[in-house]
ZAKEVO-784533 format. One record per atom (N, C-alpha, C): residue number from 0; x, y, z; residue in one letter. Coordinates in pm, 1 decimal. Layout:
{i:NUM	px:X	py:Y	pz:Z	aa:A}
...
***
This chain:
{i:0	px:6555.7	py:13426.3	pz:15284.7	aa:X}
{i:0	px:6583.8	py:13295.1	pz:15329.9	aa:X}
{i:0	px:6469.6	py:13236.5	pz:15412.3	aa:X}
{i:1	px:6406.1	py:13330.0	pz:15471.1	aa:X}
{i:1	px:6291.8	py:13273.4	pz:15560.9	aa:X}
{i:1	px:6181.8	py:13190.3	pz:15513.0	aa:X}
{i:2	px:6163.1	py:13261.0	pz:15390.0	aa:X}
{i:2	px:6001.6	py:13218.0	pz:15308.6	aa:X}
{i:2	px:6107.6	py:13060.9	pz:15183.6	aa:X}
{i:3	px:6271.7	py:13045.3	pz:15166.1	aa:X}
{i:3	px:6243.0	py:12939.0	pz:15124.4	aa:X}
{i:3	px:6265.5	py:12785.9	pz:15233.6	aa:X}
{i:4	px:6279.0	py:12824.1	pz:15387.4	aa:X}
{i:4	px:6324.1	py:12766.3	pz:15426.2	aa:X}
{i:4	px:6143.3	py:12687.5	pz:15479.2	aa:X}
{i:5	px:6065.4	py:12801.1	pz:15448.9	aa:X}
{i:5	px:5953.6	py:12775.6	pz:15510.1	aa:X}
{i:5	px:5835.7	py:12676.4	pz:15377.1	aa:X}
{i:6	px:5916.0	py:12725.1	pz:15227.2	aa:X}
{i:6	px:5833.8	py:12649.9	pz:15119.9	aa:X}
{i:6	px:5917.7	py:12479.5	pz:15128.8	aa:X}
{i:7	px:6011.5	py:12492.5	pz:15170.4	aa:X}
{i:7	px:6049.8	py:12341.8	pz:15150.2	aa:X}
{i:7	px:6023.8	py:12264.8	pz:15294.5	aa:X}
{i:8	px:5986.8	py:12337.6	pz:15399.8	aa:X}
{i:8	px:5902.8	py:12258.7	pz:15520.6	aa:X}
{i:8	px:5792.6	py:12248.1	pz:15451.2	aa:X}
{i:9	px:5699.0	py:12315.7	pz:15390.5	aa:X}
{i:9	px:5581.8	py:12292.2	pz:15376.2	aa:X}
{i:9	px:5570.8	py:12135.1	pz:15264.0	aa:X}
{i:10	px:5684.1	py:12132.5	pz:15173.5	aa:X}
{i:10	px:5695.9	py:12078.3	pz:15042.6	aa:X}
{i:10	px:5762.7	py:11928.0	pz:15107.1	aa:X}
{i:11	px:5820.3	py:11899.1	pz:15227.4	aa:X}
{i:11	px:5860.1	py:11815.7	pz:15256.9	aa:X}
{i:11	px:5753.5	py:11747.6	pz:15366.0	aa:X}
{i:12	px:5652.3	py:11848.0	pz:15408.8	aa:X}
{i:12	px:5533.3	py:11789.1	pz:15478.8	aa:X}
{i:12	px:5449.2	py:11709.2	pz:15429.8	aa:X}
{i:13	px:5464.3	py:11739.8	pz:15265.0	aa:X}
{i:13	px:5329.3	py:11689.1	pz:15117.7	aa:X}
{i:13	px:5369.9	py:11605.2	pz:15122.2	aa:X}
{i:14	px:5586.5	py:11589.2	pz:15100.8	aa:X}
{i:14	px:5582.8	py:11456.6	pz:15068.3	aa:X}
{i:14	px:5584.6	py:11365.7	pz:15200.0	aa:X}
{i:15	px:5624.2	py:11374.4	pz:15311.3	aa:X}
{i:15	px:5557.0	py:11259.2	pz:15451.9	aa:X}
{i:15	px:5425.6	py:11224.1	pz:15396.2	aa:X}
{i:16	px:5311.7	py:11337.5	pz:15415.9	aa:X}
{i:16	px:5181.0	py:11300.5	pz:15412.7	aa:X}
{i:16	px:5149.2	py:11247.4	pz:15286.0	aa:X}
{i:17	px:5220.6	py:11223.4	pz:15160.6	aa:X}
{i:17	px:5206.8	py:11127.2	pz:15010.5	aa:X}
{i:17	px:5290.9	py:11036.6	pz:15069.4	aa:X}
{i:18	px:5386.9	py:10995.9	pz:15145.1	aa:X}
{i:18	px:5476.6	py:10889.2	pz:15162.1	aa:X}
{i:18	px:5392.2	py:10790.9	pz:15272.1	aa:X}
{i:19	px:5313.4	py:10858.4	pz:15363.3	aa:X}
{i:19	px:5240.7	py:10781.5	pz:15455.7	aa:X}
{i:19	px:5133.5	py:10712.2	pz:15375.5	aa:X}
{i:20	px:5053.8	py:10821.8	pz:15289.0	aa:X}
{i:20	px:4959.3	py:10753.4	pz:15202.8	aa:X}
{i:20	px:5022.3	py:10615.2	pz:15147.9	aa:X}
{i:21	px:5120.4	py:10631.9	pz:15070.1	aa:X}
{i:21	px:5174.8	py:10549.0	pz:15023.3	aa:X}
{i:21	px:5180.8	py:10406.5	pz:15059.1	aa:X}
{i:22	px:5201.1	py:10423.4	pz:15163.4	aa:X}
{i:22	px:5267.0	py:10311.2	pz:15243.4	aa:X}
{i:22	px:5144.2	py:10243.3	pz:15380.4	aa:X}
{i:23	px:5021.3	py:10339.4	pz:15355.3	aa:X}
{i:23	px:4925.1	py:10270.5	pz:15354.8	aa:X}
{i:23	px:4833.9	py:10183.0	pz:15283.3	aa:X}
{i:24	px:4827.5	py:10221.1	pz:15172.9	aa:X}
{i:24	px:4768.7	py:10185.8	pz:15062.7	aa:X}
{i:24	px:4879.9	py:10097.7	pz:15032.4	aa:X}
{i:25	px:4963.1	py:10002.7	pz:15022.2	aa:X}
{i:25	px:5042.1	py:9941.4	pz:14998.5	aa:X}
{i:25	px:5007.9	py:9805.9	pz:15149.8	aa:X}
{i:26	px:5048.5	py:9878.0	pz:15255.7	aa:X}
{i:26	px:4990.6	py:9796.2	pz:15395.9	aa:X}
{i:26	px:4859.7	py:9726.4	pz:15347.5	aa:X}
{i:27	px:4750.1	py:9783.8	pz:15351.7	aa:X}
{i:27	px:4644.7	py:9751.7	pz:15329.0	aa:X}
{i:27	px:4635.8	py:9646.1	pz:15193.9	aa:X}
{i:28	px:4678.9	py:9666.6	pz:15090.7	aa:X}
{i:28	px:4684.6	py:9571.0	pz:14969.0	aa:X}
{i:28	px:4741.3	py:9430.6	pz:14974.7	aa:X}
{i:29	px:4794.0	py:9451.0	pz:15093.9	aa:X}
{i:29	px:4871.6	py:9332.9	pz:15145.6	aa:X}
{i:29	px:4792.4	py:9230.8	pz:15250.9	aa:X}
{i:30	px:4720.2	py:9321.5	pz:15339.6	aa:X}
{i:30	px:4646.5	py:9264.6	pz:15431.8	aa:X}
{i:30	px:4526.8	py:9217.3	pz:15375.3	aa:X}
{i:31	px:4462.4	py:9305.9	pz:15301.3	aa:X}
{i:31	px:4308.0	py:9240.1	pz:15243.0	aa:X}
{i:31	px:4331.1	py:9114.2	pz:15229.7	aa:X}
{i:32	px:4334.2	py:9028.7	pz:15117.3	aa:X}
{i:32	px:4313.1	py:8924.5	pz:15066.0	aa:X}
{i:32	px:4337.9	py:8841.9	pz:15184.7	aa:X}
{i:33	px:4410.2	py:8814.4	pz:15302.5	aa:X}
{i:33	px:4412.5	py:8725.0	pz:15436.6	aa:X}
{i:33	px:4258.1	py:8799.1	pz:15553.5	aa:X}
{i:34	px:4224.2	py:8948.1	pz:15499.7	aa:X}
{i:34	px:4129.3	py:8972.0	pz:15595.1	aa:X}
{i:34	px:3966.9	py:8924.2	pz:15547.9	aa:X}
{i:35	px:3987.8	py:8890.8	pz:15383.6	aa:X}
{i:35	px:3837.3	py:8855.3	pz:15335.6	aa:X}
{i:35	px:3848.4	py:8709.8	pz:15279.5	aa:X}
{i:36	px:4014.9	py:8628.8	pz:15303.9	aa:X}
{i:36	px:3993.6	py:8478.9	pz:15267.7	aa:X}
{i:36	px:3879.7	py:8434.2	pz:15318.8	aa:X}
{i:37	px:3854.9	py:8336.5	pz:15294.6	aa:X}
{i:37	px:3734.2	py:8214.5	pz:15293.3	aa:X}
{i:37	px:3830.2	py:8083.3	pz:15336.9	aa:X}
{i:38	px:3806.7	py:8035.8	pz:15488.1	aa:X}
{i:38	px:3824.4	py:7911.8	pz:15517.3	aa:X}
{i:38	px:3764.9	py:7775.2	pz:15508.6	aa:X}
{i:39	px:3824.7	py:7733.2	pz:15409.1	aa:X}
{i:39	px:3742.9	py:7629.7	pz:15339.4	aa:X}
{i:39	px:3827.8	py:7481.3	pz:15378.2	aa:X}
{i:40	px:3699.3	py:7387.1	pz:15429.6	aa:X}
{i:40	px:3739.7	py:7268.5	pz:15513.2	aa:X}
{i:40	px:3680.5	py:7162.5	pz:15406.2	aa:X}
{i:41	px:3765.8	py:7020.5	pz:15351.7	aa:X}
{i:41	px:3720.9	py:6933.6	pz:15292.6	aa:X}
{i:41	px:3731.7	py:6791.0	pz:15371.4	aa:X}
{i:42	px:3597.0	py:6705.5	pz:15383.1	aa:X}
{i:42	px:3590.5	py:6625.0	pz:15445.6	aa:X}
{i:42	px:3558.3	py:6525.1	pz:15349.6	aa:X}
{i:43	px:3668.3	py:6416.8	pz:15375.5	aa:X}
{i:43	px:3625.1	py:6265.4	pz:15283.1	aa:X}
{i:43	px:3560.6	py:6200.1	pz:15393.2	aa:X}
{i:44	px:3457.6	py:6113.3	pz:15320.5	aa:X}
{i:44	px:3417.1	py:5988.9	pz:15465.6	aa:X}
{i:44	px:3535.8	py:5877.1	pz:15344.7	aa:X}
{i:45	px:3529.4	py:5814.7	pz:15411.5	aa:X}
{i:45	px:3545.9	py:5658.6	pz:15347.6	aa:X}
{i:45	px:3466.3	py:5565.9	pz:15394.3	aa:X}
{i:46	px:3419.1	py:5515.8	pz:15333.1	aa:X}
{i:46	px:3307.8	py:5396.0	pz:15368.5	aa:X}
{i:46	px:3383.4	py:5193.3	pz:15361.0	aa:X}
{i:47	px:3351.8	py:5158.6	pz:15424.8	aa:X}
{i:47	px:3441.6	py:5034.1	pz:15435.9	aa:X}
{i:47	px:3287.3	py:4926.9	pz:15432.1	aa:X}
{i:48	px:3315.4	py:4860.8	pz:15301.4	aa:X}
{i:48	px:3227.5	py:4749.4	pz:15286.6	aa:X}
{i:48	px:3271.3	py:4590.5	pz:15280.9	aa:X}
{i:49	px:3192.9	py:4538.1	pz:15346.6	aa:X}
{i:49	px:3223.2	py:4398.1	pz:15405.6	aa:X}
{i:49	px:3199.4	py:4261.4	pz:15249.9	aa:X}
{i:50	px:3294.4	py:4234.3	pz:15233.8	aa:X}
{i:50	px:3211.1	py:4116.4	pz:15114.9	aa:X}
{i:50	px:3225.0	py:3974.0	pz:15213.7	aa:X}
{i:51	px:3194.6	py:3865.8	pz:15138.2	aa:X}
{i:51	px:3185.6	py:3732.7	pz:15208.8	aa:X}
{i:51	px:3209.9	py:3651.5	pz:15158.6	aa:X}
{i:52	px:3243.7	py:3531.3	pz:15148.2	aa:X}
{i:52	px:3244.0	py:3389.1	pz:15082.9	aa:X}
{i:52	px:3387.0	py:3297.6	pz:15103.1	aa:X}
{i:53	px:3365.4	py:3208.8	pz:15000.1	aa:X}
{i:53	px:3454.4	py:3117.5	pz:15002.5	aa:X}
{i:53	px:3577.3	py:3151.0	pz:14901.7	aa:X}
{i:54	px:3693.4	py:3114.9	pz:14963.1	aa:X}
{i:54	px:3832.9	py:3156.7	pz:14916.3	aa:X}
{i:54	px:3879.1	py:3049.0	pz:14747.7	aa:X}
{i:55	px:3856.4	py:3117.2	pz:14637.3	aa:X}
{i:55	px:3870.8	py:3065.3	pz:14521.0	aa:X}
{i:55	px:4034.3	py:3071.5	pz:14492.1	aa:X}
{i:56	px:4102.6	py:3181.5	pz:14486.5	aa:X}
{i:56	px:4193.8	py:3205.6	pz:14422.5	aa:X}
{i:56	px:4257.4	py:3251.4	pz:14570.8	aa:X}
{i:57	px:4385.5	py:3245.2	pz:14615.0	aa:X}
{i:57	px:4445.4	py:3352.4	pz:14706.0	aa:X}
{i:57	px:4579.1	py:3351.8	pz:14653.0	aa:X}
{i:58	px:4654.1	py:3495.1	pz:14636.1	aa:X}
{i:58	px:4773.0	py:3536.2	pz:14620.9	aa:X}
{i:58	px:4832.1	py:3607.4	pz:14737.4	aa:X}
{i:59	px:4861.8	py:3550.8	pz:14836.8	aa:X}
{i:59	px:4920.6	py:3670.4	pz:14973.0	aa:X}
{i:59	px:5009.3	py:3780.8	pz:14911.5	aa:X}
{i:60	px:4967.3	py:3910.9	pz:14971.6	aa:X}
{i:60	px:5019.3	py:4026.8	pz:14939.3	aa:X}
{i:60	px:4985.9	py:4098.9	pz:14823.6	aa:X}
{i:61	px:4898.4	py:4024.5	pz:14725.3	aa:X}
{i:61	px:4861.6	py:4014.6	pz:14596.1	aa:X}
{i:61	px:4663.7	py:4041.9	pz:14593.7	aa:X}
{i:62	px:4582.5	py:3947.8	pz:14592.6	aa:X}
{i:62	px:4475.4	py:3928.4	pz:14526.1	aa:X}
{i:62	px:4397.4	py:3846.8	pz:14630.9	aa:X}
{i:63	px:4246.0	py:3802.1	pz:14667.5	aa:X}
{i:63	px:4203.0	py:3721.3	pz:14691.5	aa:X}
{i:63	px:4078.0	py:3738.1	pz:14593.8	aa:X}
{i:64	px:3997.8	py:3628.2	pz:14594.2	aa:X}
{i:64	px:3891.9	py:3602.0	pz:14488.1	aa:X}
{i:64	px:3798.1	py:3514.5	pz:14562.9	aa:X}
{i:65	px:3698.5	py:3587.2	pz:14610.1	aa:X}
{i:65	px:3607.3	py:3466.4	pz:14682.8	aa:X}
{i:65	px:3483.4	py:3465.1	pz:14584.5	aa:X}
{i:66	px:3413.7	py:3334.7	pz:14632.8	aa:X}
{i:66	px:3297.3	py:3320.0	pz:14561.9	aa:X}
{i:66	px:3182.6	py:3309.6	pz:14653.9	aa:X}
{i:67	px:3107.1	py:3447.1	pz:14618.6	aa:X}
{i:67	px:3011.1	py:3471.5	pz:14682.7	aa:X}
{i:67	px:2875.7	py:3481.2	pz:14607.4	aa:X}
{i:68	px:2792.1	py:3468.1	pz:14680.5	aa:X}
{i:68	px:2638.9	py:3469.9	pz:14622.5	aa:X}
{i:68	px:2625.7	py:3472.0	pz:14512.0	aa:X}
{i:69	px:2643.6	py:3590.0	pz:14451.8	aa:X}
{i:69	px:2647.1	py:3660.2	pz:14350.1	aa:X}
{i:69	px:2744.8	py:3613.7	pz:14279.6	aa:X}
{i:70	px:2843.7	py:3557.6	pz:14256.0	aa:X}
{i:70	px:2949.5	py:3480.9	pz:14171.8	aa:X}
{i:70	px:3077.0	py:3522.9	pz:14230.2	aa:X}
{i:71	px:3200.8	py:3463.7	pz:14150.7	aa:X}
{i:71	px:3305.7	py:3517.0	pz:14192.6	aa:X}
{i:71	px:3348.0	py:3691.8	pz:14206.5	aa:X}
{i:72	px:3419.1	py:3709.2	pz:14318.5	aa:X}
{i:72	px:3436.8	py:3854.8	pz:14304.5	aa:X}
{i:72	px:3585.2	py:3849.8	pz:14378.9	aa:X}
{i:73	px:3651.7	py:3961.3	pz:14298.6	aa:X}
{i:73	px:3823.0	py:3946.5	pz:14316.4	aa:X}
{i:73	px:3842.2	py:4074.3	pz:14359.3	aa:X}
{i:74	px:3916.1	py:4086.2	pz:14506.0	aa:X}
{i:74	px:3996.6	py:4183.5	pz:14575.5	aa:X}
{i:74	px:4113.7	py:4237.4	pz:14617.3	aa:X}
{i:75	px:4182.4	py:4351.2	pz:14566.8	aa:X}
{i:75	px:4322.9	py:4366.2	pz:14599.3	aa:X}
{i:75	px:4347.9	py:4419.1	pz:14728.3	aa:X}
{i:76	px:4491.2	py:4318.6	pz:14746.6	aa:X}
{i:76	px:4526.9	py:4388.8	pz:14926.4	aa:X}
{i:76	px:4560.2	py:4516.1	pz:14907.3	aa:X}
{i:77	px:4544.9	py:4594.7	pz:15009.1	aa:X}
{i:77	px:4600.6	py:4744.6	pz:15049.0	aa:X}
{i:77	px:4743.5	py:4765.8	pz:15106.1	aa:X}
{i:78	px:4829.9	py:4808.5	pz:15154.2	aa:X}
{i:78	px:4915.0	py:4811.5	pz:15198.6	aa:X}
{i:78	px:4954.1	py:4752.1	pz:15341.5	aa:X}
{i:79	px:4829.9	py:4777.3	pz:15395.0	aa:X}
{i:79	px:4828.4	py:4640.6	pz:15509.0	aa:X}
{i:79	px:4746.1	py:4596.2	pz:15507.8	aa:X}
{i:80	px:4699.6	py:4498.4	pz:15557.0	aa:X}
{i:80	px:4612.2	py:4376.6	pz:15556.2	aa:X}
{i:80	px:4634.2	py:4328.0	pz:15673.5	aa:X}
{i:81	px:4504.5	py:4332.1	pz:15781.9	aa:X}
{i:81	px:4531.4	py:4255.4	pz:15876.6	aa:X}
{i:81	px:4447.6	py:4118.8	pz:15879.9	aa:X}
{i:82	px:4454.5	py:4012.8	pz:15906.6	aa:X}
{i:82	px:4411.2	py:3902.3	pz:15932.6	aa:X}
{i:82	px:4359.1	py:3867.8	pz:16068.6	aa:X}
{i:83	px:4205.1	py:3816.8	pz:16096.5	aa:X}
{i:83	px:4185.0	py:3801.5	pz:16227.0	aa:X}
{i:83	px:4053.3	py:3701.5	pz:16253.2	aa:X}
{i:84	px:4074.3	py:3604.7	pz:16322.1	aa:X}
{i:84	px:3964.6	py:3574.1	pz:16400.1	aa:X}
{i:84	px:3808.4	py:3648.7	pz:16394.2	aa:X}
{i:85	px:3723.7	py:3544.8	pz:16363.9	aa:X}
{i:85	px:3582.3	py:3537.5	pz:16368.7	aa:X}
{i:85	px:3583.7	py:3643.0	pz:16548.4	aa:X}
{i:86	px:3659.2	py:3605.8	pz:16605.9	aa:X}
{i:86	px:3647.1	py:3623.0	pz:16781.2	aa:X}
{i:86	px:3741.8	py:3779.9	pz:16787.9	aa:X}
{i:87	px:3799.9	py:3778.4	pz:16673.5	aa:X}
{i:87	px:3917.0	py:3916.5	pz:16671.0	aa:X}
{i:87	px:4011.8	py:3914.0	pz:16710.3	aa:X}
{i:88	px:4073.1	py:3789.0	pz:16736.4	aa:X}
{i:88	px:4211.6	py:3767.5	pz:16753.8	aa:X}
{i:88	px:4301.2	py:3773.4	pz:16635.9	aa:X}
{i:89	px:4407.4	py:3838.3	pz:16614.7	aa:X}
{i:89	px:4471.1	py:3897.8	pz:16549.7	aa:X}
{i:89	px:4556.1	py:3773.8	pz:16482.2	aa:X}
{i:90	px:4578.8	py:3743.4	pz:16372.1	aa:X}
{i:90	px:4643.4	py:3600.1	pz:16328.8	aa:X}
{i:90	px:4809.1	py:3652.9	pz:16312.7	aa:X}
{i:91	px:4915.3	py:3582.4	pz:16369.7	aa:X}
{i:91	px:5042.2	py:3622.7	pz:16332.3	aa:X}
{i:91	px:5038.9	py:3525.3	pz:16166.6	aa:X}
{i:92	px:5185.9	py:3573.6	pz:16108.4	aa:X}
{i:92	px:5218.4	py:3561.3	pz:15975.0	aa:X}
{i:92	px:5187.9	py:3440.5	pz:15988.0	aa:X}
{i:93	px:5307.2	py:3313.3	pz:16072.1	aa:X}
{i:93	px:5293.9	py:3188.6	pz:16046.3	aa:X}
{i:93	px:5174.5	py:3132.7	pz:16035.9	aa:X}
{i:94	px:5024.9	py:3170.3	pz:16100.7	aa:X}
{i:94	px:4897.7	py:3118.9	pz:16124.1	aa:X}
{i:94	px:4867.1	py:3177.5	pz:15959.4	aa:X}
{i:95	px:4894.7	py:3303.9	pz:15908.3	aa:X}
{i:95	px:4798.4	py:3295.2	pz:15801.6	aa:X}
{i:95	px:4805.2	py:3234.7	pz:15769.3	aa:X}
{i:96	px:4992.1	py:3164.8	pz:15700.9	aa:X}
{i:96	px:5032.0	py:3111.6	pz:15576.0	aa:X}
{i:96	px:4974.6	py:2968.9	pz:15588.8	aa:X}
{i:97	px:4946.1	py:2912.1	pz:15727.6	aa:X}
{i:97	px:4867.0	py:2791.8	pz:15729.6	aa:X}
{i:97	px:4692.6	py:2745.3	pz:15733.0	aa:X}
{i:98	px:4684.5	py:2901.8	pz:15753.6	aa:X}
{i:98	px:4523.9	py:2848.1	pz:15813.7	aa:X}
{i:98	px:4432.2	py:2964.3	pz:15675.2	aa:X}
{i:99	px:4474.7	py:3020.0	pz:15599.8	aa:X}
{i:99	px:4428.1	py:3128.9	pz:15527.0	aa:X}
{i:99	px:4459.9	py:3061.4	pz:15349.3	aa:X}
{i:100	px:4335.3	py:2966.9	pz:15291.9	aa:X}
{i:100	px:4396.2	py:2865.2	pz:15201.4	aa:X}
{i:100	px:4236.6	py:2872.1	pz:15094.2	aa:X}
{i:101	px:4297.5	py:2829.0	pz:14986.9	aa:X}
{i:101	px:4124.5	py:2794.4	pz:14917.0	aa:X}
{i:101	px:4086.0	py:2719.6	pz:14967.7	aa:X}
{i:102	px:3910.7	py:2748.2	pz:14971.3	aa:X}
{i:102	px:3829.7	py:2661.3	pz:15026.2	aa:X}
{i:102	px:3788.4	py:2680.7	pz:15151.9	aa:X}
{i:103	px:3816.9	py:2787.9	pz:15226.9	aa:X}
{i:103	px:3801.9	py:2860.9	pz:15354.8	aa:X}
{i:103	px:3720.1	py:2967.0	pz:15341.6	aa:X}
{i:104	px:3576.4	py:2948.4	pz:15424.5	aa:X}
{i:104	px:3523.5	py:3094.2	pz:15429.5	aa:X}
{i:104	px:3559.5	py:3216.1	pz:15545.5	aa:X}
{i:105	px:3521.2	py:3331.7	pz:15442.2	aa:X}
{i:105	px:3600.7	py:3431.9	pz:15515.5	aa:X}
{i:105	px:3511.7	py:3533.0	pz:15470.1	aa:X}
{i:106	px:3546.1	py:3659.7	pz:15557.7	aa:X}
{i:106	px:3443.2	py:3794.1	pz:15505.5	aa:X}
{i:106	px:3623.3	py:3921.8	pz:15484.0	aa:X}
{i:107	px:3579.9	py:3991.4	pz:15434.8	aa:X}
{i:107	px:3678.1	py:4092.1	pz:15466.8	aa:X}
{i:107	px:3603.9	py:4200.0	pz:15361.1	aa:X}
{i:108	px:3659.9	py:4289.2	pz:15471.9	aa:X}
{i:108	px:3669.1	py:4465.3	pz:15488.6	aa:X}
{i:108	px:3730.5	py:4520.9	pz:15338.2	aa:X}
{i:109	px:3637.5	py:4547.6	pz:15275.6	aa:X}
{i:109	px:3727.0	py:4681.9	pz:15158.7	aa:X}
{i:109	px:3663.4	py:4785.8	pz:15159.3	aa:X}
{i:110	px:3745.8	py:4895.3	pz:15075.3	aa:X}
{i:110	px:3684.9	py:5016.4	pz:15021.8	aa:X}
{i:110	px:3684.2	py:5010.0	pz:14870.4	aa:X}
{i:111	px:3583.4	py:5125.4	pz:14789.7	aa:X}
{i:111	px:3611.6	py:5102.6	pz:14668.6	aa:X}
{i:111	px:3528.7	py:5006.1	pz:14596.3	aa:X}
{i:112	px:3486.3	py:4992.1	pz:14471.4	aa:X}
{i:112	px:3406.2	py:4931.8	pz:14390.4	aa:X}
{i:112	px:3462.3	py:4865.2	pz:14271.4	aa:X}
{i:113	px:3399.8	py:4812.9	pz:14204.4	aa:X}
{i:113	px:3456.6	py:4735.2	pz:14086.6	aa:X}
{i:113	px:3571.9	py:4684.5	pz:14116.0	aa:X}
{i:114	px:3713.3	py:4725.3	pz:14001.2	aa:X}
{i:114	px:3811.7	py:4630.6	pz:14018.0	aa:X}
{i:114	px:3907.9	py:4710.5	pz:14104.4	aa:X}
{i:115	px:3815.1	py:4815.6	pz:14163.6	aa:X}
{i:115	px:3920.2	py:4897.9	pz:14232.7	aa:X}
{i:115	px:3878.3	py:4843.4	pz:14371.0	aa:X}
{i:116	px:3827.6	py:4742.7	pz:14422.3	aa:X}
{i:116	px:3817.7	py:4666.1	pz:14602.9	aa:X}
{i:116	px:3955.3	py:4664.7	pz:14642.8	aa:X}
{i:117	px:3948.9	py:4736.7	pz:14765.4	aa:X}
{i:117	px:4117.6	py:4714.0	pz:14804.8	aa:X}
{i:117	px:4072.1	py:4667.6	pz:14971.3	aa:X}
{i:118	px:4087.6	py:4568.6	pz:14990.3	aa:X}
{i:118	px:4078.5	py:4529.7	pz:15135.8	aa:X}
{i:118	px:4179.2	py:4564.3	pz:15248.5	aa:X}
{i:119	px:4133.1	py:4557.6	pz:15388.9	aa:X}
{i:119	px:4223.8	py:4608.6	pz:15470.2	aa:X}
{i:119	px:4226.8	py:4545.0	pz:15587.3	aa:X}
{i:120	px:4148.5	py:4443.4	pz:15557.9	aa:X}
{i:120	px:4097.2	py:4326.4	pz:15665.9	aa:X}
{i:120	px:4037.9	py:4219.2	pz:15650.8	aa:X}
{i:121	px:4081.6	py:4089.1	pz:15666.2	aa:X}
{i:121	px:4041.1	py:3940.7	pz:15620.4	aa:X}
{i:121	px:4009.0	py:3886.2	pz:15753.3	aa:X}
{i:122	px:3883.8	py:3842.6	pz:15797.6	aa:X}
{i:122	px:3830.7	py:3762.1	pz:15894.7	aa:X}
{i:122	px:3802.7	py:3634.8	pz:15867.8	aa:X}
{i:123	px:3874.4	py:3538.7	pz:15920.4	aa:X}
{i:123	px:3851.2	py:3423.7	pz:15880.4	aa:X}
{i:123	px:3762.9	py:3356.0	pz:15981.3	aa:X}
{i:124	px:3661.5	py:3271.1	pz:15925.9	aa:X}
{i:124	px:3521.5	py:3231.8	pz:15983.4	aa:X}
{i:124	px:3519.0	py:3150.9	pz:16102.1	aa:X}
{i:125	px:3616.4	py:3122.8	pz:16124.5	aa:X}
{i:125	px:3648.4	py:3008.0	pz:16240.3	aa:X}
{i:125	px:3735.2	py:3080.0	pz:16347.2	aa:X}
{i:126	px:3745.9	py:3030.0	pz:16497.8	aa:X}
{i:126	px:3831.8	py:3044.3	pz:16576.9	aa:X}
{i:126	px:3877.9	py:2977.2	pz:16640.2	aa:X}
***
């Protein structure tokens, strides 16, 4: 009884020391890929370009179309649109709908090229 009580300590030691292996090599397979990620950072600029001229077409909430130097050129609003003073005073609604008309020069703020101009700011030339 002595020598089998002593082969299955020995046989139950193999398996701890294969069960630890185990369960290292398992630990570890888990941890790598977070210990050799790569933190990777993406930076947009956005660039905001100014056009200019005189108000041809206006659709509030819609379109404006000024005619500048270079000929007519047509811009879509963005989701907001602020309106403001040559001086930067901020125009409430009622002032646009009166003072923001064809035939008014104005500059405003877009991003984007071709027919994709989406403005985000209309300065009107006067204060």
């Amino acid at each position: 009884m002595g020598t089998e009580n002593a082969y299955h300590r020995r046989n139950s030691t193999k398996e701890g020391k294969i069960m630890k292996k185990m369960l290292l090599s398992i630990a570890l397979a888990v941890v790598a890929p977070f210990a050799w990620a790569q933190v990777s950072e993406t930076t947009t600029t956005t660039t905001t370009t100014e056009g200019n001229g005189t108000i041809t077409e206006y659709t509030p909430g819609s379109a404006i179309v000024l005619r500048e130097t270079s000929g007519p050129v047509r811009y879509r609003f963005g989701n907001t649109v602020s309106y403001v003073t040559r001086g930067g005073r901020v125009l409430d609604e009622d002032t646009v709908r009166t003072r923001v008309r064809v035939g008014i020069p104005v500059r405003v703020h877009y991003v984007g090229t071709g027919d994709e101009r989406m403005v985000d700011r209309v300065i009107v030339d006067e204060d």
